[in-house]
N, C-alpha and C positions, 0 to 999 in steps of 0.2 A: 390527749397524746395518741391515742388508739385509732380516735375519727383521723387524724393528721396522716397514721400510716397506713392506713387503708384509702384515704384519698389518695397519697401518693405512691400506693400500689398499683392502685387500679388506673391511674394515669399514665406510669409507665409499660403498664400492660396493654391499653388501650391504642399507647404511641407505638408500640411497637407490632403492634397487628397493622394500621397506618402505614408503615413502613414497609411489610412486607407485602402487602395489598399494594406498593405504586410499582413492584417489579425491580428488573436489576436497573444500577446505576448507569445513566447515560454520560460518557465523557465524551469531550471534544478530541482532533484526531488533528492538529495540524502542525506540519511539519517538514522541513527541508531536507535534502536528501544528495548525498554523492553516490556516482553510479560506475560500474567497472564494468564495462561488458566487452565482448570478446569484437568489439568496433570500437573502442579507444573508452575514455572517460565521458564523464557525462555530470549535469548537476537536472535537480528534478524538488518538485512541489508535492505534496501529498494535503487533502482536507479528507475530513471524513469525520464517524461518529462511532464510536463503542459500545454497543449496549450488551451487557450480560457478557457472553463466550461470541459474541459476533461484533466481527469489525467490517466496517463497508466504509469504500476509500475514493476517491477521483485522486486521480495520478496523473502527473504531466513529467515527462522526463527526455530531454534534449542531449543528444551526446555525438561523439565520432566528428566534432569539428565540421572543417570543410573538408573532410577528405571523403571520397566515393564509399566508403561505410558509416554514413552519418544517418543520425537517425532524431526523428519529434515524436514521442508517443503520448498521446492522451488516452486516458483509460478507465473503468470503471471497475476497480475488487471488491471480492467480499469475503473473508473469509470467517475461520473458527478458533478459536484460540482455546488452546489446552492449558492448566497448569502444572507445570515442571516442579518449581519450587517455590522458597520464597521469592516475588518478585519478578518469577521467569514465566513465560507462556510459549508454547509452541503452535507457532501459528500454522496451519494446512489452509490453502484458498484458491480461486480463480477470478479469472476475470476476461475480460472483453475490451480490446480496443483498437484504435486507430493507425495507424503506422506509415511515417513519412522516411522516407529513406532514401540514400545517395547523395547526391551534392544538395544537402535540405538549403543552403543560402544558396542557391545557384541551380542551374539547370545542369543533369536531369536529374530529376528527382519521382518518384513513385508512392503510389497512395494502396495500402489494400488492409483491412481488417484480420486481426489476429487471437487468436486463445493465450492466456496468458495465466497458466500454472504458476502457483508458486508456494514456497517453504520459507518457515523463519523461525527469528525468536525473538519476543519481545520484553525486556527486560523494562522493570520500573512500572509496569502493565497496570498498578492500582494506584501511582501517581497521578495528579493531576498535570503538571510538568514535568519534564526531563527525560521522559521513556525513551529509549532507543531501539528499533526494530531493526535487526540484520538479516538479510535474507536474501533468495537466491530465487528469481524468477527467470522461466522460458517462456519464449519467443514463437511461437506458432503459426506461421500463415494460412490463412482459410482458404486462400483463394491461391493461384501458380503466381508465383513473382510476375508482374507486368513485364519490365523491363529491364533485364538482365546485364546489361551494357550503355551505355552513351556512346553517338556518332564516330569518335572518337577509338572506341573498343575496350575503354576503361569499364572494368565491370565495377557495377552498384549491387551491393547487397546488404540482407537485413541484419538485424545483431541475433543473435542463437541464445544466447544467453545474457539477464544482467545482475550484476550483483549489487544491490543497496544497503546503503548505511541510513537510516533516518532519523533522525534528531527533531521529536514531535517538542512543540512550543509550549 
């Protein structure tokens, strides 16, 4: 009886050295996304991976229709996640991306690279399913808007701010 709990002492001691020797848990990050930004609505894809207090995301987000504040932005974030409470995380991050803007189905349209801050909070954060991320990213240009107008005189510009709901898979 004594050899049975000392074997399965020391197996659960051993398992659990095991365990904290592979590091924190890695979750998947994928997820669909509504976007509000100050260029009309928008819908948007998010993949990415969570390990530990860091999230790192590819972001694709389409919005503003066809009207001259229309925007495609593909991106790359990363951020840190804090925890709030039970279940709740406070994300702080940035990122880097792409940025098509103005008449994106139709000419003119403009290409230039932008910083892209941003705040949240991720709720359900140690789910495998169902988390929800809300947060509030800016919009940064690296470079002077190209093309401020179409032939026309309709001005094209970028979105300043957008706001995301996402609903990870």
């Amino acid at each position: 009886m004594r050899v049975r709990f000392l074997l399965a002492t020391l197996l659960a001691v051993s398992t659990s050295a095991v365990a904290e020797e592979r590091g924190p848990a890695v979750r998947q990050f994928v997820g669909l996304s509504a976007v509000a930004a100050d260029s009309g609505f928008g819908l948007g894809a998010q993949l990415g991976l969570r390990a530990g207090p860091s999230l790192l995301r590819l972001t694709l987000d389409i919005g503003g229709g066809s009207s001259n504040r229309g925007y495609a932005l593909g991106a790359l974030r990363g951020g840190v996640l804090l925890p709030l409470g039970v279940g709740a995380h406070f994300l702080a991050g940035a990122g880097i991306g792409s940025l098509s803007y103005g008449f994106i189905f139709d000419d003119p349209a403009a290409s230039l690279t932008v910083a892209l801050p941003e705040v949240g909070i991720l709720f359900g954060g140690d789910r495998t399913f169902g988390r929800v991320l809300l947060g509030v990213t800016g919009v940064i240009p690296l470079a002077k808007v190209a093309h401020p107008a179409d032939s026309f005189g309709q001005t094209i510009d970028t979105p300043k701010v957008l706001f995301n709901a996402v609903l990870s898979l």
